[in-house]
C-alpha positions as CSV (number, residue, x, y, z in Angstrom):
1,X,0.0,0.0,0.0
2,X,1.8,3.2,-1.2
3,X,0.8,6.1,0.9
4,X,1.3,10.0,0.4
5,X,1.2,13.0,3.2
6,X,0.2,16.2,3.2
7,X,1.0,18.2,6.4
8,X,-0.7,21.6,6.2
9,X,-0.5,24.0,9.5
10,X,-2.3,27.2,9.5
11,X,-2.2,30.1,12.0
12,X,-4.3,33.2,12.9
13,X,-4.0,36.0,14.8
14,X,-6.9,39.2,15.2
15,X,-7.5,42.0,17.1
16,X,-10.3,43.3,17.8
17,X,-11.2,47.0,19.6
18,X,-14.4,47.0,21.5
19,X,-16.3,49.6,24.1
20,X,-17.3,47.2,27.1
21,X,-17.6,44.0,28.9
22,X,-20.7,43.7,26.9
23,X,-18.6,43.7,23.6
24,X,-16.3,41.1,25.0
25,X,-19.3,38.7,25.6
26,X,-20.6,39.2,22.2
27,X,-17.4,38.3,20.3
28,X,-17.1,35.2,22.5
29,X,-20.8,34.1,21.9
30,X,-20.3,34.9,17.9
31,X,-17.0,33.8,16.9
32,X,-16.3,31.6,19.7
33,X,-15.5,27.6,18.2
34,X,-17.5,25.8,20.5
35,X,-20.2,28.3,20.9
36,X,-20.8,28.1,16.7
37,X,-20.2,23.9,17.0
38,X,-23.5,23.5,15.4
39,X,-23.3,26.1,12.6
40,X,-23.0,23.7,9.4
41,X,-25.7,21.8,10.6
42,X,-28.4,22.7,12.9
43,X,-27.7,26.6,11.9
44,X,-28.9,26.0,8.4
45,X,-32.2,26.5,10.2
46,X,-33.1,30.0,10.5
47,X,-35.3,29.4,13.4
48,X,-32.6,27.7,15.5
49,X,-29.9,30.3,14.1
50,X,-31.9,33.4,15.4
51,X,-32.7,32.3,18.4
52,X,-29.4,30.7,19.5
53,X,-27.4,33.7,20.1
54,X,-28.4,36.1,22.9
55,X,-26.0,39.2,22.0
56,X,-26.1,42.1,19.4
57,X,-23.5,42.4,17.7
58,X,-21.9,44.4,14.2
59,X,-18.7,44.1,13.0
60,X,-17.0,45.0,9.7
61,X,-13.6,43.6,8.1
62,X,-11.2,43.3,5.3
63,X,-9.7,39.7,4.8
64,X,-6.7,38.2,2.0
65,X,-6.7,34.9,0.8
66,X,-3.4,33.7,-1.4
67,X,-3.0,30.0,-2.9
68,X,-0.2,29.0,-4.7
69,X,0.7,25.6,-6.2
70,X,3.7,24.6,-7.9
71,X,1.3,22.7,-10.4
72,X,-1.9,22.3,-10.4
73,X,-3.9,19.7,-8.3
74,X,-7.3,20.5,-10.4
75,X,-6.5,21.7,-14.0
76,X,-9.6,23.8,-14.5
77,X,-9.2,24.9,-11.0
78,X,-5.8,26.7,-11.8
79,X,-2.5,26.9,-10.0
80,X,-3.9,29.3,-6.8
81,X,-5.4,32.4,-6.3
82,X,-5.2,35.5,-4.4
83,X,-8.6,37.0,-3.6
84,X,-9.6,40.2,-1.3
85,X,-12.8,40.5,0.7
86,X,-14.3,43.4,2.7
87,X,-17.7,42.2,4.5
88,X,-20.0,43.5,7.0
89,X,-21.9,41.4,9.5
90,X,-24.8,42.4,12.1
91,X,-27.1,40.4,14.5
92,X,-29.9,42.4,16.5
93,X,-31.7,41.0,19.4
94,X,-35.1,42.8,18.5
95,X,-36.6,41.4,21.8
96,X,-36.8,38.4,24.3
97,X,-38.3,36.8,21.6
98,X,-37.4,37.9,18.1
99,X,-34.0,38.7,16.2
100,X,-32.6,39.6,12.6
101,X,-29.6,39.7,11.2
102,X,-27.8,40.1,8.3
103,X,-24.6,40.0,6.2
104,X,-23.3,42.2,2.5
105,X,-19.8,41.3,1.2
106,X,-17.8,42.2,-2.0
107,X,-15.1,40.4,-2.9
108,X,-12.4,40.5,-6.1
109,X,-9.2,38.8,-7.2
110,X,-8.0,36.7,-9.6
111,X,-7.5,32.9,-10.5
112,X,-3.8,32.1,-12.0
113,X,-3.5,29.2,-15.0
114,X,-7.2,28.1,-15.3
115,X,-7.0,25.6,-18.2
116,X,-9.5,23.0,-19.5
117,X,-12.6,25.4,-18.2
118,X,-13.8,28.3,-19.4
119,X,-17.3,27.9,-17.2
120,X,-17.5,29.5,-13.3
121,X,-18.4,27.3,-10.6
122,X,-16.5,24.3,-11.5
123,X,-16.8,22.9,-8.5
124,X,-21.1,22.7,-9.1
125,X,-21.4,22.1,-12.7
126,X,-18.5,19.5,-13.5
127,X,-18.3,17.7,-15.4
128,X,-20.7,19.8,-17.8
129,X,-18.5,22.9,-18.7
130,X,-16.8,24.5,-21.7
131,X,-13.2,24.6,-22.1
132,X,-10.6,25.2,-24.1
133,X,-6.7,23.9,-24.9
134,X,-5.4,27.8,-23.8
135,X,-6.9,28.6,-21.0
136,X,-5.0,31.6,-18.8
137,X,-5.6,33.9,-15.2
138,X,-9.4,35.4,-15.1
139,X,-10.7,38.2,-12.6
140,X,-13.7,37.6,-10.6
141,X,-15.9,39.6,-8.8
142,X,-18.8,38.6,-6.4
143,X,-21.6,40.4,-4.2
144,X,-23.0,38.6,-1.7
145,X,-26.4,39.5,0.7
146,X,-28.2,37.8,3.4
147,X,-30.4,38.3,5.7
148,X,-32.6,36.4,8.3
149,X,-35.5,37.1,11.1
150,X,-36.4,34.5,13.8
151,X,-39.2,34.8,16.1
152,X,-41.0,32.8,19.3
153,X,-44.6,32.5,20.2
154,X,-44.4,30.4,23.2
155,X,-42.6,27.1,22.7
156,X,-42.8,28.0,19.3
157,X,-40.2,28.9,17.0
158,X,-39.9,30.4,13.4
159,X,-37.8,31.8,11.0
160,X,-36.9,32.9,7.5
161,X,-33.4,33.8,5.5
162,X,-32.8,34.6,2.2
163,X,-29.3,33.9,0.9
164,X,-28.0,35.8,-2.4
165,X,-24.4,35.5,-4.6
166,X,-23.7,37.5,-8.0
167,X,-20.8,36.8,-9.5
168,X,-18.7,37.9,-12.7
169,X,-15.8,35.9,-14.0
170,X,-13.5,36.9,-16.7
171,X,-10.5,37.0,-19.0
172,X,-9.1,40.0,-20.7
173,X,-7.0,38.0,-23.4
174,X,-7.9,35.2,-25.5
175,X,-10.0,33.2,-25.1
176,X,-11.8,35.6,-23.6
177,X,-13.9,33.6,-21.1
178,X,-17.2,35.1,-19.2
179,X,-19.2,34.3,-16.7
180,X,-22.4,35.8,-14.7
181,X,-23.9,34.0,-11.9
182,X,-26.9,34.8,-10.0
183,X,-28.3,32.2,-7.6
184,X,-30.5,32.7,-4.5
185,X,-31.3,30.6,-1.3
186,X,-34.4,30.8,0.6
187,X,-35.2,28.8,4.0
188,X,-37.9,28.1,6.3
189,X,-37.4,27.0,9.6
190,X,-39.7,25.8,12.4
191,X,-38.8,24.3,15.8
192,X,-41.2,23.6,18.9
193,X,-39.6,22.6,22.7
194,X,-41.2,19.2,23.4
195,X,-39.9,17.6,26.9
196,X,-36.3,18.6,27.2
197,X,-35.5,19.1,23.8
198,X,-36.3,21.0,21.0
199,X,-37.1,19.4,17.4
200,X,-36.5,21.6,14.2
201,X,-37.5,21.2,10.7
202,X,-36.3,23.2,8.0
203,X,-37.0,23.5,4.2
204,X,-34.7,25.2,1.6
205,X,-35.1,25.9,-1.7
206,X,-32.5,27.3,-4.7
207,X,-32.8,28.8,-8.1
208,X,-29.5,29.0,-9.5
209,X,-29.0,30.8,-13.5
210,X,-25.4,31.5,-15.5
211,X,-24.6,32.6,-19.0
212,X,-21.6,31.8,-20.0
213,X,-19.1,32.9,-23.3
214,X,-15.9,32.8,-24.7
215,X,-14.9,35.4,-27.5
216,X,-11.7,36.1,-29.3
217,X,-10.8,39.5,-30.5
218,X,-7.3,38.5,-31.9
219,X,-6.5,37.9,-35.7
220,X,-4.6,35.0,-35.6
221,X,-8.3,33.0,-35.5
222,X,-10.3,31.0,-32.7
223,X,-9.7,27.8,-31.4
224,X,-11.8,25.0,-30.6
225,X,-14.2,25.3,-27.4
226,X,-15.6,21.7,-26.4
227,X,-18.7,21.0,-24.7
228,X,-17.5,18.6,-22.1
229,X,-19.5,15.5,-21.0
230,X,-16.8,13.7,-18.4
231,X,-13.5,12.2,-17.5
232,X,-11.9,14.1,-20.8
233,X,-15.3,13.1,-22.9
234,X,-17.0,15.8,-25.4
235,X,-20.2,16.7,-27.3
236,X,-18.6,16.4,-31.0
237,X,-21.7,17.3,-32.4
238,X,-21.8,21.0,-31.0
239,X,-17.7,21.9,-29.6
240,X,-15.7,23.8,-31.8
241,X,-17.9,27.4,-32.8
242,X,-20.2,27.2,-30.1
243,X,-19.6,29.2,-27.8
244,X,-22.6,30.6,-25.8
245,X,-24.7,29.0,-23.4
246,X,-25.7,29.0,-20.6
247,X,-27.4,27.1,-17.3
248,X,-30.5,26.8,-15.4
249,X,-31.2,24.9,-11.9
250,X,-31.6,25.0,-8.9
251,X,-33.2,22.8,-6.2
252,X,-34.9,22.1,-2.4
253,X,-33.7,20.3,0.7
254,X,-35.3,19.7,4.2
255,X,-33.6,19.0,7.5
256,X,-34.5,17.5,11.0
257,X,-32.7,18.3,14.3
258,X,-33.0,17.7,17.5
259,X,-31.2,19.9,20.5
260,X,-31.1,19.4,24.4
261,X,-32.5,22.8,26.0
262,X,-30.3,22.4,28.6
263,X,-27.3,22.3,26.5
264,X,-26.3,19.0,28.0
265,X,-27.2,15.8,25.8
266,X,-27.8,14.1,22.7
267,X,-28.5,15.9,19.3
268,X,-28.6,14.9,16.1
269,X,-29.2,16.4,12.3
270,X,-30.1,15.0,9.6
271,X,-30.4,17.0,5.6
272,X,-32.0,15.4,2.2
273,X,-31.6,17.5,-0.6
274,X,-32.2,17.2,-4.3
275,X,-30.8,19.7,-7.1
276,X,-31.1,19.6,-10.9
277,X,-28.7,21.9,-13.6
278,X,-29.7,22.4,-17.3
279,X,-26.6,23.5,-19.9
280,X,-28.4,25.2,-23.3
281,X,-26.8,26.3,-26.2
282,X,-27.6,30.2,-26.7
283,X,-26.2,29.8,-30.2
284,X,-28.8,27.0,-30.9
285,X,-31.8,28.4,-30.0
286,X,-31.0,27.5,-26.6
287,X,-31.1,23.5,-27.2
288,X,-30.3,21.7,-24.0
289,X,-27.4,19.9,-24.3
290,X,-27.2,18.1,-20.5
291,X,-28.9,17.8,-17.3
292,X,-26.8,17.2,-13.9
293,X,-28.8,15.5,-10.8
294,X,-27.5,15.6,-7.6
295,X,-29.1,13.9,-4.7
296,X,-27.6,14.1,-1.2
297,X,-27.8,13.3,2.6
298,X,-26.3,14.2,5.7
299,X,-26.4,12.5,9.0
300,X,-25.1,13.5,12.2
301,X,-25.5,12.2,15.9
302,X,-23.6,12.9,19.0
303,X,-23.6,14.1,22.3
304,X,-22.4,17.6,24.1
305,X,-22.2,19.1,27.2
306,X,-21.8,23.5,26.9
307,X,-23.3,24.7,30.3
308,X,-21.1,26.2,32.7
309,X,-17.3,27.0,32.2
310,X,-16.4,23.4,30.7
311,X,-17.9,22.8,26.9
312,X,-17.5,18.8,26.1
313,X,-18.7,17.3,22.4
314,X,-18.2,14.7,20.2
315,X,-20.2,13.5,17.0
316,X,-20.2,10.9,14.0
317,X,-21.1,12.5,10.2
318,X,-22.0,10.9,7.1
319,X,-22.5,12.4,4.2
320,X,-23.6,11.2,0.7
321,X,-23.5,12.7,-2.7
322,X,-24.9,11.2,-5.6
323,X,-24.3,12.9,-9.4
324,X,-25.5,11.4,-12.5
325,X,-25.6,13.6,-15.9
326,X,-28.4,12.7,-18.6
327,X,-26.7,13.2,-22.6
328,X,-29.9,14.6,-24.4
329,X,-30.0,12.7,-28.1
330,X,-30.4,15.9,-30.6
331,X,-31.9,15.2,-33.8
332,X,-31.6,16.9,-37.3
333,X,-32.5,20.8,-37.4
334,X,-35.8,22.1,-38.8
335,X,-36.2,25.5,-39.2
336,X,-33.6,26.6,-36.2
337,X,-35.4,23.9,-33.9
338,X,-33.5,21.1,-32.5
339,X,-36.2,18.5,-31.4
340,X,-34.7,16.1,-28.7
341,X,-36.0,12.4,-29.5
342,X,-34.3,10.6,-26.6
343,X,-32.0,10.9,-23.6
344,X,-28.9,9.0,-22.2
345,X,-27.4,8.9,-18.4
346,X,-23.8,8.7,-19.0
347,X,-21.9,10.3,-16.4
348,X,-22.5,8.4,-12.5
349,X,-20.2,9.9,-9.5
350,X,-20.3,8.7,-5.5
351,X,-18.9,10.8,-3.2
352,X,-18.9,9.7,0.8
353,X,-17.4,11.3,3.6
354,X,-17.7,10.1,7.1
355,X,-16.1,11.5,9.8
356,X,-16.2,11.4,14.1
357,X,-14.7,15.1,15.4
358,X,-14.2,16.3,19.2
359,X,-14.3,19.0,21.4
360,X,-13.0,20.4,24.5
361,X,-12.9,23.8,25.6
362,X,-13.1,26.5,28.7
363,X,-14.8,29.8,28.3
364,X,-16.3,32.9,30.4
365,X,-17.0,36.1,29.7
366,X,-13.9,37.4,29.7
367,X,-12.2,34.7,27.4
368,X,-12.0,31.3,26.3
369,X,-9.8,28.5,25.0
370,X,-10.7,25.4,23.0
371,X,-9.1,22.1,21.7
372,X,-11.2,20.6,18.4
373,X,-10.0,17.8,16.3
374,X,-11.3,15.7,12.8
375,X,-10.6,12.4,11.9
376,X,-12.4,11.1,8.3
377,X,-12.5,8.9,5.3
378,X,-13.1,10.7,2.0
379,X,-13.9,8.5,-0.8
380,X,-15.0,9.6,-4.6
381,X,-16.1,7.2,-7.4
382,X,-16.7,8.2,-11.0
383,X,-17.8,6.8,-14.5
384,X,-18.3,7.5,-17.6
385,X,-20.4,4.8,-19.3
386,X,-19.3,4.2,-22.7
387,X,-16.4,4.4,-24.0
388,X,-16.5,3.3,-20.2
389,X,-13.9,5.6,-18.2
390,X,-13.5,5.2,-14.2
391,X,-11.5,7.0,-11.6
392,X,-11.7,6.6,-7.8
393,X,-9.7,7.3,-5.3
394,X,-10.0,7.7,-1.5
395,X,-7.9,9.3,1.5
396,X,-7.9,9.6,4.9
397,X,-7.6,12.4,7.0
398,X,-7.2,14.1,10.2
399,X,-7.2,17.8,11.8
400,X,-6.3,19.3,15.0
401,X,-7.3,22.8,15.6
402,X,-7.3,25.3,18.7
403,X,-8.4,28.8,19.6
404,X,-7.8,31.3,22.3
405,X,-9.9,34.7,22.8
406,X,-8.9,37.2,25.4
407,X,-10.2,40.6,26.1
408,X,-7.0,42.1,27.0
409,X,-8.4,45.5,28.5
410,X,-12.1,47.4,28.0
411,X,-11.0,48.1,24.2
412,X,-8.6,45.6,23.3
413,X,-9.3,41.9,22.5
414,X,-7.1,39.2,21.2
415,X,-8.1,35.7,19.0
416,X,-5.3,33.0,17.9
417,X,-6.9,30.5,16.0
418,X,-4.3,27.3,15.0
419,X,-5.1,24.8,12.6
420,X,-2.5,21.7,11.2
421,X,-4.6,19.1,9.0
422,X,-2.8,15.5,7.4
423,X,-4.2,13.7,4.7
424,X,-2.8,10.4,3.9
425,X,-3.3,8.9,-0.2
426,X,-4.0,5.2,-0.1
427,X,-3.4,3.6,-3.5
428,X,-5.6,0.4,-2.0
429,X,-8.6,2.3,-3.5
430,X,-7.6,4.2,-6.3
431,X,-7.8,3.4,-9.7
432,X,-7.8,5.2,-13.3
433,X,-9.5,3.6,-16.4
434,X,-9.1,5.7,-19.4
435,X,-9.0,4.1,-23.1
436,X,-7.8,6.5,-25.8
């Protein structure tokens, strides 16, 4: 068994300048590890989100992030990137029983040796994107706004959040790739305190829209953009002088939890979500070309203890992904219409990723430390069904992580975050079949 690490160690340090004990307790409660343990899960629920933090609080900051790689790990995802973000965040306690809060961000940067993809959001559409031999850096530019409100009636609970992203992707230089996304979130959350706990359900739906372009402006001529279809598969039919098209989607989800009201017990979450993407060809009187199905589910039980000073949890996670892409059958033109007279699922991909991570931490009002740590199996299976193609491959992983928060006087506070991660390849589960 041949196997390959990756050590990665990360470190953070922030300041922060406050006006009060009272600010002190609100950085804890909001950016605190243990106190946001539950925020990829049980926080997806607007009614359990608004109604879980106690504190106002507003902040506004500027953050960097730079990636470089030597080569690149994911061709179409480039060699790094060095993006900038300035965001704005605010949660209002409205009353004893109602809150809202809300979030606007704008971020820009740029994306270095993107090759084989001239589409944005690789990681959602893939395998169904355009690309291109060429390739080369693009720009981006994306707005983001959310905004929630939670209310209780009682031992009832409610709340709604909208969720919004526009984003702009694009080359200056041939091929001069372009991309405009727009895709919006809502939820609906309800929760009702039943003996000592407090059951949730939460429903979420997505509509999701980009058009996408390449152009050339140079006079040595074009070259070929293919219509993609899967481990290095293409559309014959339609690469080469298309060029626009664009996608359509979106999808729904509902999730269960259940939460101790004490803060001392068992939990659990559990998420089923379905989502559906359309590519059309623009040129073609917007014929669709493919259609990419995901269906997924998340599952998460453990147990946790965060009353008092000492904060104690642990939890297992399982989550699913399945993808499978249909190949719509195009027959002859009539007229500019392109009647579709059959379809053909071609492209199947498995994802899993189970994992058990910990807890253990300290906190008051004044500050707070916290160990946390993440140990997984990642596995990812995909085929293409004729010519048949296959790739899999699998890892396993761990993470160890730590903060410490201090309010070092009335104005001053101080956060260290500390992250190292390892990732070990096995070659047990990994194969590659690709005939020429």
């Amino acid at each position: 068994m041949k196997k390959r690490y990756f050590i990665l160690f990360l470190c953070c340090v922030s300041w922060f300048t406050g006006r009060s004990a009272v600010t002190d307790s609100a950085r804890i409660e909001h950016h605190a590890t243990w106190k946001n343990w539950q925020k990829e899960t049980a926080w997806q629920n607007p009614a359990i989100h608004g109604l879980s933090l106690t504190l106002p609080y507003s902040e506004v900051y500027v953050q960097m992030d730079y990636l470089h790689q030597s080569a690149p790990f994911v061709l179409q995802k480039g060699t790094g990137h060095f993006l900038s973000e300035a965001k704005a965040e605010t949660f209002l306690r409205l009353s004893n029983h109602s809150s809202a809060w809300g979030a606007a961000s704008y971020m820009t940067g740029k994306q270095y040796q993107v090759s084989w993809n001239s589409s944005s959001d690789y990681d959602l559409l893939n395998p169904y994107i355009l690309a291109d031999t060429l390739g080369g850096d693009t720009h981006c530019e994306r707005y983001g706004f959310q905004g929630g409100y939670a209310v209780s009636k009682g031992k009832f609970q409610l709340g709604i959040e909208a969720i919004f992203r526009a984003e702009h992707e694009y080359r200056n230089v041939d091929p001069r790739m372009r991309g405009i996304v727009t895709d919006l979130t809502l939820r609906l959350g309800t929760a009702y305190d039943f003996g000592k706990y407090q059951w949730a359900a939460g429903l979420e739906g997505n509509v999701y829209k980009q058009t996408n372009d390449v152009d050339f402006y140079r006079e040595l001529g074009v070259i070929p953009e293919f219509q993609m279809t899967g481990l290095g598969t293409e559309y014959s039919r339609f690469s080469g002088d298309k060029r626009t098209l664009y996608y359509k989607g979106g999808g729904y989800g509902i999730n269960l939890d259940a939460n101790p009201l004490n803060e001392t017990g068992f939990y659990g979450h559990a998420k089923l979500w379905r989502r559906q993407y359309k590519r059309m060809l623009a040129d073609l009187n917007s014929v669709p070309l493919t259609q990419l199905f995901y269906h997924s589910a998340e599952v998460s039980l453990g147990w946790k203890h965060m009353g008092g000073s000492r904060q104690v949890a642990l939890d297992g996670n399982l989550v699913f992904v399945r993808r499978s892409g249909d190949e719509n059958i195009i027959g002859k033109s009539s007229a500019q219409y392109y009647p579709i007279i059959g379809k053909l699922t071609m492209y199947k991909n498995y994802l899993i990723d189970t994992y058990l991570r910990g807890l253990y931490g300290w906190g008051s009002d004044s500050g707070t430390w916290c160990l946390n740590g993440k140990i997984g199996y990642w596995s990812n299976r995909e085929r293409y069904v004729y010519p048949e193609r296959k790739m899999e491959a699998a890892k396993i992983y761990g993470r160890l992580g730590g903060q410490w928060m201090r309010s070092l006087s009335r104005t001053v506070a101080l956060t260290v975050d500390m992250a190292a991660a390892i990732m070990v390849m096995s070659v047990l589960v990994s194969s590659c079949l690709m005939p020429i």
